[in-house]
C-alpha positions as CSV (number, residue, x, y, z in Angstrom):
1,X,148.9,128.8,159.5
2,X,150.9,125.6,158.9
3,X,153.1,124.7,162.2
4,X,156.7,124.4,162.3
5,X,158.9,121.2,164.4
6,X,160.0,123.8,166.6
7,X,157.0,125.5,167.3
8,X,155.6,122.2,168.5
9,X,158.4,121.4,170.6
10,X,158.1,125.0,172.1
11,X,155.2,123.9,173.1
12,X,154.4,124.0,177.0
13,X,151.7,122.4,178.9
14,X,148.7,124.5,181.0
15,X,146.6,123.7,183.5
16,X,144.1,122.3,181.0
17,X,144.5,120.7,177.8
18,X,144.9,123.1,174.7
19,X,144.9,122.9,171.0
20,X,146.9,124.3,168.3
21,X,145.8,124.4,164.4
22,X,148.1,123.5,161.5
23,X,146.2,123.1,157.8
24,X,143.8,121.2,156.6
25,X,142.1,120.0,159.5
26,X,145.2,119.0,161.7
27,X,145.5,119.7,165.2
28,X,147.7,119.2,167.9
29,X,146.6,118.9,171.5
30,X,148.7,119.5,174.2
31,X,147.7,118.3,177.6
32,X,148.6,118.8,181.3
33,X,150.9,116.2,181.3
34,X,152.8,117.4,178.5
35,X,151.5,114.7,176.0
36,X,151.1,116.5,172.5
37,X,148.5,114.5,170.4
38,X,148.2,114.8,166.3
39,X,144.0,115.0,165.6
40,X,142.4,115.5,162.5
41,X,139.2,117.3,163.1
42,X,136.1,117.5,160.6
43,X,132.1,117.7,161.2
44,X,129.3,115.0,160.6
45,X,125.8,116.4,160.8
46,X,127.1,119.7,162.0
47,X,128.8,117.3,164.7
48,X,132.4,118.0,165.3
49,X,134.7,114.7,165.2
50,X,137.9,114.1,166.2
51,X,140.4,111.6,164.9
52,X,143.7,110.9,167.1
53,X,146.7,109.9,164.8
54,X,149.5,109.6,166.8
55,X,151.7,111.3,169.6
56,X,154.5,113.7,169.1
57,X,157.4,112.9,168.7
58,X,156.9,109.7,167.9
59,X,154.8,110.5,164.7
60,X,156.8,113.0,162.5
61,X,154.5,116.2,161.4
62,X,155.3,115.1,157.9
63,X,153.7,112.0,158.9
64,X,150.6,113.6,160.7
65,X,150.0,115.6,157.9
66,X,150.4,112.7,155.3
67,X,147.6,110.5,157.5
68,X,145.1,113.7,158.0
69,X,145.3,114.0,154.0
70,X,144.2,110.2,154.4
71,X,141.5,111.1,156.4
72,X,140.4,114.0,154.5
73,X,140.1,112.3,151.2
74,X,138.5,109.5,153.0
75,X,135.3,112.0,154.1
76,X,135.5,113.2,150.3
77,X,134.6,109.6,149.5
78,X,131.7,110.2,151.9
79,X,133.1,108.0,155.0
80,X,133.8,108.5,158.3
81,X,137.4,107.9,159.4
82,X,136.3,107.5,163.0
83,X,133.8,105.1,162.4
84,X,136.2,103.1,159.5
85,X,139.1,103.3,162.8
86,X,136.4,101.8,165.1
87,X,135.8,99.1,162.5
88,X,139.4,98.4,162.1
89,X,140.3,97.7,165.3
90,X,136.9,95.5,166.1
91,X,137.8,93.6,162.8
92,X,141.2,93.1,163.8
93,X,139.8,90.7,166.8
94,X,138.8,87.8,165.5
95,X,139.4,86.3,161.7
96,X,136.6,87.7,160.0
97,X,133.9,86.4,157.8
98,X,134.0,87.3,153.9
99,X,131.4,89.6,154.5
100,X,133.4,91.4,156.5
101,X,136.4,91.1,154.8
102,X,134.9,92.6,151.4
103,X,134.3,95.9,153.7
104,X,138.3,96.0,154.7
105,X,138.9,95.1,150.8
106,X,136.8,97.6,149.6
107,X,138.3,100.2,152.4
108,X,142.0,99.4,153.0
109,X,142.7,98.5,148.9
110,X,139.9,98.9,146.1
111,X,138.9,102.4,147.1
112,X,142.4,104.0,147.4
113,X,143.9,102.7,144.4
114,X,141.1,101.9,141.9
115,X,139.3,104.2,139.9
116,X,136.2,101.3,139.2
117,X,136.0,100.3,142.9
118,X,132.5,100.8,142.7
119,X,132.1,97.7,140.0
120,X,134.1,95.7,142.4
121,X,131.9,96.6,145.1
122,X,128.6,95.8,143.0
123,X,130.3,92.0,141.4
124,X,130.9,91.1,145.3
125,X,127.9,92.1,146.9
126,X,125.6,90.8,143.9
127,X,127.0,87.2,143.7
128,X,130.0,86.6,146.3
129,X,128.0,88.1,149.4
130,X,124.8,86.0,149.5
131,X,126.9,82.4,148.8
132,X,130.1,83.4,150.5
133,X,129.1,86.1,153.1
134,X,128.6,84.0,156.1
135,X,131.6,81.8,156.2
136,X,135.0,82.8,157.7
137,X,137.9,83.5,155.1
138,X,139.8,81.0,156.8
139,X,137.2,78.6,155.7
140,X,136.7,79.2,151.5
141,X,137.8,76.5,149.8
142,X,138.9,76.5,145.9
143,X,135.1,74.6,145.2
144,X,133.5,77.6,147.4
145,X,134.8,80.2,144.3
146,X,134.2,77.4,141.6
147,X,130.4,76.8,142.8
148,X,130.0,80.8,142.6
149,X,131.7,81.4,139.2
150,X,128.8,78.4,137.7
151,X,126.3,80.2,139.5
152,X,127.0,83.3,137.2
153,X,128.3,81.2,134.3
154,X,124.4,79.4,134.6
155,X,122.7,82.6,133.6
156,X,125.0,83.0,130.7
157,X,127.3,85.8,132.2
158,X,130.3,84.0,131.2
159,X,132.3,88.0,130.8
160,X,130.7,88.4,134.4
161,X,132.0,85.1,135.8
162,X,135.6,86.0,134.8
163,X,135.3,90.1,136.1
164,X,134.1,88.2,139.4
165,X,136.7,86.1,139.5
166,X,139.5,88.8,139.1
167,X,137.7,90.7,141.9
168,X,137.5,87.4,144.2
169,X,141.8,86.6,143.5
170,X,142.7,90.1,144.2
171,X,140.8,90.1,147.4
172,X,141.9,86.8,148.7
173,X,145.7,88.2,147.9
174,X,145.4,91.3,149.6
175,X,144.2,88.7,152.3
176,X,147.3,87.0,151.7
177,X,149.1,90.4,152.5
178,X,147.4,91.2,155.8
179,X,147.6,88.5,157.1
180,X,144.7,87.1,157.3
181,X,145.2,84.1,155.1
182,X,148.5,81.6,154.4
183,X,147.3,80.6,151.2
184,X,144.5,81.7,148.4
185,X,142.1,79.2,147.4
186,X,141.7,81.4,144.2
187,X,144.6,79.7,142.8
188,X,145.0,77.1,139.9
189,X,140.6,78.3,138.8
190,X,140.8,78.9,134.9
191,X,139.4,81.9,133.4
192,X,136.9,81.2,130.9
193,X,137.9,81.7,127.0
194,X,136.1,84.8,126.0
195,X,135.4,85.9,122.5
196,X,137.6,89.5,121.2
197,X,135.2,92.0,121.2
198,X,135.3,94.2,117.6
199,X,131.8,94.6,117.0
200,X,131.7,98.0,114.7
201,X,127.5,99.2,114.4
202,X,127.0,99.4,110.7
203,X,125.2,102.3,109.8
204,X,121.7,101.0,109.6
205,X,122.2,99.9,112.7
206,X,123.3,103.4,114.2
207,X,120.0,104.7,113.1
208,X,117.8,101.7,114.5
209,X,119.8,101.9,118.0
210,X,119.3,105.7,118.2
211,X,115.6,105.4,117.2
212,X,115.2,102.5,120.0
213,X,117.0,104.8,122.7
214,X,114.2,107.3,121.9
215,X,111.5,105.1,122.4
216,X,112.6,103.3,125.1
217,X,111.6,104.9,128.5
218,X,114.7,105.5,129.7
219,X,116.3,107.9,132.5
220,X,117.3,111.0,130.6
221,X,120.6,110.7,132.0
222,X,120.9,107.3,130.4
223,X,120.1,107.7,127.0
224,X,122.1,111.2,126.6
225,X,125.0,109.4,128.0
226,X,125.3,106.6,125.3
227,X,124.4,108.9,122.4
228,X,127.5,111.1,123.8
229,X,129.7,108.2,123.5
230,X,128.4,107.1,120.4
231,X,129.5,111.4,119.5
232,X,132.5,112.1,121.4
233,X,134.1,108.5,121.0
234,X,135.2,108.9,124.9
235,X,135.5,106.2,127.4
236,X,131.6,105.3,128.9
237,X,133.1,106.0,132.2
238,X,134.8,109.4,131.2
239,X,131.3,110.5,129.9
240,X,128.9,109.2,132.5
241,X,131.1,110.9,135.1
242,X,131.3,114.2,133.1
243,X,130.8,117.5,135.4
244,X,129.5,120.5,134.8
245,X,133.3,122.4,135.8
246,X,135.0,120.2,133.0
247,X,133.3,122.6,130.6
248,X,134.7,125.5,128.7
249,X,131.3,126.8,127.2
250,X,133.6,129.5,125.3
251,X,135.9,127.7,124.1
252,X,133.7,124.8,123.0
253,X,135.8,122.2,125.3
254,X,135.5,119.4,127.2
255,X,139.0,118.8,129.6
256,X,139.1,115.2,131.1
257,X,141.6,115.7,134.1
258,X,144.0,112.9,134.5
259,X,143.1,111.8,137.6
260,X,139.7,110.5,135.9
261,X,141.2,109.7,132.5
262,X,141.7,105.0,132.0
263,X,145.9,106.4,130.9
264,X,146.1,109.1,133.6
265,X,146.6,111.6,130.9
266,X,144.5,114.6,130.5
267,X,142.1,114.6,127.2
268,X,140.5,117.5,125.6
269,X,137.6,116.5,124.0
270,X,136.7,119.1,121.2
271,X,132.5,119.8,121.8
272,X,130.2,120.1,118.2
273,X,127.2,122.3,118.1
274,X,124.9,119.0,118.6
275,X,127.2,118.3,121.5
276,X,126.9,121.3,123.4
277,X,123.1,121.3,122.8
278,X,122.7,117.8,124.5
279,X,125.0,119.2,127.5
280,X,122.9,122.1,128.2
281,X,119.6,119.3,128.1
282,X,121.2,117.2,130.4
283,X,122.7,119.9,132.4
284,X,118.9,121.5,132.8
285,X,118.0,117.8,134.3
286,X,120.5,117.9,137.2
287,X,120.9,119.7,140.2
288,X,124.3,118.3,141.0
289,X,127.9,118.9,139.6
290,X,127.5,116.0,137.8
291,X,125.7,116.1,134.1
292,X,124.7,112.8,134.0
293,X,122.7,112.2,137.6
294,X,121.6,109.1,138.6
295,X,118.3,108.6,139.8
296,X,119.3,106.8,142.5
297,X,122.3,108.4,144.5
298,X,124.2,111.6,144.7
299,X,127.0,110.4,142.1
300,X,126.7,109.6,138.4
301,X,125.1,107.2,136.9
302,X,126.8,103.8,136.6
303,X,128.4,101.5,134.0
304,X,126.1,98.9,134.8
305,X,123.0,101.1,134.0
306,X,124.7,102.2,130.7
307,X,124.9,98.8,129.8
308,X,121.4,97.8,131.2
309,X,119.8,101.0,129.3
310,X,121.1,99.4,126.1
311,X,120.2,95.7,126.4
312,X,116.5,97.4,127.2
313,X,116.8,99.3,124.0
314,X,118.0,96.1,122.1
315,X,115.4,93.9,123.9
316,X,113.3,92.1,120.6
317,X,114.9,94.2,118.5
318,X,117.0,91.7,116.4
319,X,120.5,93.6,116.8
320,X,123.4,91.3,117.9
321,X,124.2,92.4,121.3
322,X,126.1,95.5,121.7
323,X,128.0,97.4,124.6
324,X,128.6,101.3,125.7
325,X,132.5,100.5,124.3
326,X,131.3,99.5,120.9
327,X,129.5,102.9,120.5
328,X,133.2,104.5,120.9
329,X,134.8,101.4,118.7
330,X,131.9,102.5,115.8
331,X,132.9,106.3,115.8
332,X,136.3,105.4,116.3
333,X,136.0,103.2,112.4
334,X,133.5,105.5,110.7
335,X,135.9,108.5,111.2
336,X,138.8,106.4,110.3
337,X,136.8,105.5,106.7
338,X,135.8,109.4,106.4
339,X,139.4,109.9,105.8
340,X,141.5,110.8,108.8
341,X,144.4,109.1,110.1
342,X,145.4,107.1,112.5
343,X,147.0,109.7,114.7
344,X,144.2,111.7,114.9
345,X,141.9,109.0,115.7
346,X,144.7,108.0,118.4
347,X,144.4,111.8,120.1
348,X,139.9,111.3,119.8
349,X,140.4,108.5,122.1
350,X,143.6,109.7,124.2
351,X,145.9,106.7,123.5
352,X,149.4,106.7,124.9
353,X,151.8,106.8,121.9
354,X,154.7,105.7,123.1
355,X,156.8,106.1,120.1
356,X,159.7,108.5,120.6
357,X,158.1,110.9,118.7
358,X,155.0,110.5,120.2
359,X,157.3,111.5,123.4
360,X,158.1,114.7,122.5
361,X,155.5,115.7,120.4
362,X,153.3,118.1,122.5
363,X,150.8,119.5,120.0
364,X,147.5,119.7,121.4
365,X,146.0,118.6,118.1
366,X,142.6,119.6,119.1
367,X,142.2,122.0,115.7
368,X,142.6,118.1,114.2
369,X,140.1,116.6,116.6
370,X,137.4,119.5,116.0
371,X,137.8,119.0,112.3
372,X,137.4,115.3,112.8
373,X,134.6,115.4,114.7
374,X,132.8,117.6,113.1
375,X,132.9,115.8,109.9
376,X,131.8,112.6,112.2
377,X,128.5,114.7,113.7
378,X,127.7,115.5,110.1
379,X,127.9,112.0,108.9
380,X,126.3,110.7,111.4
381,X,123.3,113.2,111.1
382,X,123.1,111.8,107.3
383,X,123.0,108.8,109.0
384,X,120.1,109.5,111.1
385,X,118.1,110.8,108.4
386,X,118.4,107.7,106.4
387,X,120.3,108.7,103.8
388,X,123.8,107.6,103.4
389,X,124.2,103.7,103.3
390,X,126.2,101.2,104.8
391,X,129.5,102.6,103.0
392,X,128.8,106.0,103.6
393,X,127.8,106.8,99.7
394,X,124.7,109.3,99.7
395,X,121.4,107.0,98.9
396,X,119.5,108.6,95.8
397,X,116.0,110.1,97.3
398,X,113.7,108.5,94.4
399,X,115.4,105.5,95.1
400,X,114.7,105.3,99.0
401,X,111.2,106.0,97.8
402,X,110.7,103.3,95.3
């Protein structure tokens, strides 16, 4: 039962220390003394933890409860807020190394407020870590970052060498906001030019790539995953992360909440017969909430094995290079051509329209979306079975044969 302010002050101390519940996980011990102590409380291994927060009333309940929810959401990322305290405080001692730094970065700022934290964590540990890790963040110099970026820019990741760079100015800011630095030396280093990407698969190509996923060995999860962008025309990182409760089996619908949705809008994402059938496969494949498992951890799999599983596929193949996002670009333009309009292509891919009528227009539109997706799984079966070319005009069957 949630406490009240005057419960706690009412309050009175024993001859031992005692403890009151509030919700989710907040306590509040009250010892001899009189001292009354907020706690958040939460097992590890069937251990029972406690986290202090702060003494009454110096810290508000409002407060307590606002820094347990803190701590809660931190052990639903899988972290211990004890431990992370502990690691606070011993970081707080000295300036610390960028090794150590990325793990404050990673803790205090990426987690909390970015949804791709997990790409910033794999760009700094890959290729900032090794060079960088040892030396103090007092200590990087503007050259350190440069002699990093050619490292990746040398094996031709040019796209990689700018993300990295991003990643390394925000953390060298946030280290300008705690403190820990008087000045970035990620400042006045030029991004590297990179080319617009619009690369639309023609339709030969949509049947050579789907043939190569096939006969590539690739984890299950993998291969479903990219042909479900190519067929829903979602975000790669709204599919890969797809779980099994996002499902409406009945209704033949797929709800992306808006905490996981790039716009933070919700998205329902009509699901064809074809669809649906590749869900249940991959579904059968997982023993986890999440429909497209990785091999390696509990989660889903990542946007870097997407994009791996395709330049595997494409490996010798002769294809120009192509990403997960250009899968959802190609759908995107071959429904446009089969003759729907731009709005309704706008709602497949959850844009923000931002006209005023786009404001207070609240039609779902998803009767628009099925039909248009519908008529998208059907083309692209012809497409699959060889026999529409590249304008989408039916080929003539003795003439495929001669």
């Amino acid at each position: 039962m949630a406490l009240t302010v005057k419960q706690i002050e009412a309050l009175k101390p024993g001859h031992e220390r005692y403890q009151v519940s509030d919700e989710g996980g907040l306590i509040v011990r009250v010892s001899p003394s009189g001292k009354k102590s907020f706690c958040y409380v939460y097992r590890v291994n069937g251990k029972l933890k406690r986290l202090t927060l702060g003494v009454f009333p110096e810290m508000s309940l409002a407060k307590a409860r606002e820094e347990a929810g803190k701590a809660k959401a931190a052990r639903d990322r899988g972290e211990d807020p004890v431990e992370a305290k502990k690691w606070a405080q011993e970081a707080w001692k000295s300036t610390p190394t960028v090794a150590e730094f990325i793990e404050e970065y990673l803790h205090r700022w990426a987690r909390p407020n970015k949804k791709s934290w997990k790409e910033d964590q794999r760009l700094l540990e890959k290729d900032v870590k090794p060079v960088l890790g040892d030396k103090k963040v007092s200590e990087v110099r503007r050259r350190d970052i440069i002699y990093v970026l050619d490292l990746i820019k040398d094996r031709g990741s040019m796209v990689t060498a700018n993300r990295t760079f991003a990643v390394i100015s925000r953390m060298f800011n946030f280290a300008l906001e705690r403190g820990v630095l008087d000045a970035s030396p990620a400042t006045r280093i030029k991004m590297e030019a990179e080319e617009s990407r619009d690369r639309v698969l023609t339709r030969p190509e949509i049947k050579t790539l789907h043939q190569l996923l096939n006969d590539q060995p690739l984890w299950i999860s993998t291969r479903m995953a990219l042909e479900l962008i190519l067929r829903t025309a979602q975000r790669p990182g709204e599919v890969r992360q797809m779980t099994t409760d996002e499902i409406d089996w009945q209704e033949r619908m797929w709800t992306i909440p808006k905490e996981r949705s790039k716009n933070g809008v919700a998205q329902r994402v009509p699901l064809t017969d074809e669809v649906l059938s590749m869900i249940k496969v991959a579904r059968s494949f997982s023993s986890s909430k999440w429909i497209f498992p990785s091999p390696q951890t509990s989660g889903p799999i990542s946007t870097y094995a997407l994009a791996q599983g395709l330049r595997k596929a494409l490996k010798g193949s002769g294809l120009p290079r192509t990403t997960p996002h250009d899968l959802r670009r190609t759908a995107a333009t071959i429904i446009s051509e089969l003759g729907f309009n731009r709005l309704v292509v706008d709602k497949i891919l959850n844009h923000k329209d931002r006209t005023v009528g786009g404001i207070y227009d609240r039609h779902t539109y998803d009767a628009e979306k099925r039909q248009a997706l519908e008529a998208w799984e059907a083309e692209l079966e012809q497409i699959l079975a060889g026999k529409v070319d590249n304008n989408g005009k039916v080929i003539d069957i003795r003439q495929a044969q001669g």
